[in-house]
C-alpha positions as CSV (number, residue, x, y, z in Angstrom):
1,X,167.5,200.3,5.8
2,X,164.7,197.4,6.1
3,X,161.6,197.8,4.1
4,X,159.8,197.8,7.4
5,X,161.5,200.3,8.9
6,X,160.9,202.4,5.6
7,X,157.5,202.3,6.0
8,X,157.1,203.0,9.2
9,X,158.9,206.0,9.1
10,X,157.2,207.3,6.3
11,X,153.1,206.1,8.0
12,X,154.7,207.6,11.3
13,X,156.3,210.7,9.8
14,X,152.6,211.5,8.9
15,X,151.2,211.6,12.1
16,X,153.7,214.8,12.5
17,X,151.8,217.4,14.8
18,X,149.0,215.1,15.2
19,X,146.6,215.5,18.3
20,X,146.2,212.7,20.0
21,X,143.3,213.6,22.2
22,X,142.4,213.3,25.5
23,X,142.8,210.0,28.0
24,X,140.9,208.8,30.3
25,X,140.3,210.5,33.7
26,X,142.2,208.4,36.5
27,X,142.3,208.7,40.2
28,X,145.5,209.2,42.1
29,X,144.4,208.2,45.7
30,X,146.6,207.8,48.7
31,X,146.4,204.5,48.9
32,X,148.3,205.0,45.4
33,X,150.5,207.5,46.9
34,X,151.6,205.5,50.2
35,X,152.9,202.9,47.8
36,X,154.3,204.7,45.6
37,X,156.2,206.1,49.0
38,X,157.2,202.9,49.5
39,X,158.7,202.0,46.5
40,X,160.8,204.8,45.8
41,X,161.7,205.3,49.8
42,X,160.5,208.6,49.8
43,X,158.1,209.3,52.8
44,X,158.1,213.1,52.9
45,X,155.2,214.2,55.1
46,X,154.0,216.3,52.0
47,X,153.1,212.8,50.5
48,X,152.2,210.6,53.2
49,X,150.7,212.4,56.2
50,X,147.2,213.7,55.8
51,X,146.7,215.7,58.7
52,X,150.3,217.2,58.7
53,X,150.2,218.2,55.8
54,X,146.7,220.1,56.0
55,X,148.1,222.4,59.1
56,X,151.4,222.8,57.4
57,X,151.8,223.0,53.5
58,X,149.4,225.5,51.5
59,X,147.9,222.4,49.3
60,X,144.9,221.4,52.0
61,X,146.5,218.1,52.1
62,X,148.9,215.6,50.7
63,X,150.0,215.6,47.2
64,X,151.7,213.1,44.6
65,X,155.3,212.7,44.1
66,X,156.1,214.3,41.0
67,X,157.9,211.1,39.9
68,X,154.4,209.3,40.5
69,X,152.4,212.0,37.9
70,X,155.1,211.4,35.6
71,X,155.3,207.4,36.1
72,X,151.6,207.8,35.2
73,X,153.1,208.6,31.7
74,X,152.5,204.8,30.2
75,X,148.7,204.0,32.0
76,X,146.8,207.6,31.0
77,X,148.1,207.4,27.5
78,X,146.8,204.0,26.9
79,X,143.4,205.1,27.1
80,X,144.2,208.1,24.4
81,X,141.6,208.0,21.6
82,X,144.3,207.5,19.0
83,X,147.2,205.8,19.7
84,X,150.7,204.8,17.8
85,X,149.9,201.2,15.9
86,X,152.0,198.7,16.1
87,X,153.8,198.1,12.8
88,X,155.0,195.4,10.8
89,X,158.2,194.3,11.6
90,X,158.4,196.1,15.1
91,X,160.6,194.0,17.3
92,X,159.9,196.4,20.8
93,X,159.3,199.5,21.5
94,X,161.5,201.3,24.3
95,X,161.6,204.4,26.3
96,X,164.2,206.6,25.0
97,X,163.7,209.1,27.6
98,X,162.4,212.7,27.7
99,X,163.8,216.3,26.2
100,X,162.1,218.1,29.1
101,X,159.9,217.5,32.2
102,X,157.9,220.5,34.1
103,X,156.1,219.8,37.3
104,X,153.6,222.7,37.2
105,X,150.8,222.2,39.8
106,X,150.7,219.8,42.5
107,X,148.2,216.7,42.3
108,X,146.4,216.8,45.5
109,X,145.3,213.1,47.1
110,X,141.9,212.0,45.6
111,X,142.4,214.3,42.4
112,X,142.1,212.7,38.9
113,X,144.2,213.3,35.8
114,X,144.3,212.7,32.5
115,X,147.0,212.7,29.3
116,X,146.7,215.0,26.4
117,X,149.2,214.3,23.8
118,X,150.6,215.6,20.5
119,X,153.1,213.7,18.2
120,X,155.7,216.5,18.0
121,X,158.2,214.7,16.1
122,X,159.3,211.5,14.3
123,X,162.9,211.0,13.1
124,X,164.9,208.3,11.4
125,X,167.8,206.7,13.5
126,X,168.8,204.5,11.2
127,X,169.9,201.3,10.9
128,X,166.9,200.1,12.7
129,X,164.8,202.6,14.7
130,X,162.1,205.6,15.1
131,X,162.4,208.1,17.8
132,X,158.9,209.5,17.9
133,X,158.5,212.7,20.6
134,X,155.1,213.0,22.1
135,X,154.6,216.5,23.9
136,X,151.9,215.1,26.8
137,X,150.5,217.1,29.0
138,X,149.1,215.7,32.7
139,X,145.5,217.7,33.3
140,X,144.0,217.7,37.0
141,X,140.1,217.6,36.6
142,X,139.3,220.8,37.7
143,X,142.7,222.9,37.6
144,X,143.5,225.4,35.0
145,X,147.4,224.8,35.3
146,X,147.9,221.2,34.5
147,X,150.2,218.4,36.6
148,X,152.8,218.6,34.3
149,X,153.9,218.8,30.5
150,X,156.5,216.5,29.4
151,X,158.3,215.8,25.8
152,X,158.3,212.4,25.8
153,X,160.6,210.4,23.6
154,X,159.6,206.6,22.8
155,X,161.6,204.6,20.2
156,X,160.5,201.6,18.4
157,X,163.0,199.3,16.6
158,X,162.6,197.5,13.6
159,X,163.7,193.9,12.0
């Protein structure tokens, strides 16, 4: 095992359990939404059709694609208060993927959202990586049930 990847571990390891805080708030409009739509080919009229879907869903109007909240992941924890550092020696840091995703409440056109995040766990994967697990959770200003909770899994790789 590197030296580099040593230390990280052990300066990661630390931040075990941590709260991250809160993110920004961000708007999801439909303009966001449409193109979103468009680039995963999925024009349900739940998404994309204002006045349909105010006579004939129970939401008052169109909502994001679940996908879109949770593609969302990488822009609303950029603006977290604390974030991971990069480290010395880090050659890229990767999506690993996610333990488990929970759409909870729909995000209605025009709402905004922000990440909460908590560094749930950090393990070795040696020769030359970290797995670190963030549990994030997807708030909608003004809802008690949030967009979604997610255990996300990020690795970073070491020289």
């Amino acid at each position: 095992m590197s030296s580099n990847l040593q230390n990280a571990f052990t300066h990661l390891k630390a931040l075990e359990g941590s709260d991250q805080g809160h993110g920004e708030w961000f708007e999801v409009d439909q303009d966001r939404i449409n193109d979103f739509a468009d680039a995963t080919i999925d024009h349900q009229f739940i998404h994309v059709d204002p006045e349909r879907a105010l006579v004939e869903t129970p939401f008052g109007g169109t909502i994001a694609h679940g996908f879109l909240s949770l593609s969302l992941l990488v822009h609303l924890t950029t603006s977290l208060p604390v974030e991971i550092p990069k480290m010395e020696g880090q050659v890229m840091g990767i999506n690993y993927g996610f333990e488990k995703i929970r759409f909870i409440n729909p995000v209605l056109a025009g709402s905004r959202v922000r990440a909460q995040s908590i560094v749930s766990s950090v393990e070795l994967k040696e020769p030359t990586a970290v797995n670190i697990t963030r549990s994030i959770t997807v708030e909608i200003e003004g809802e008690e049930k949030p967009a979604l909770v997610a255990e996300w899994i990020t690795r970073s790789v070491f020289a």
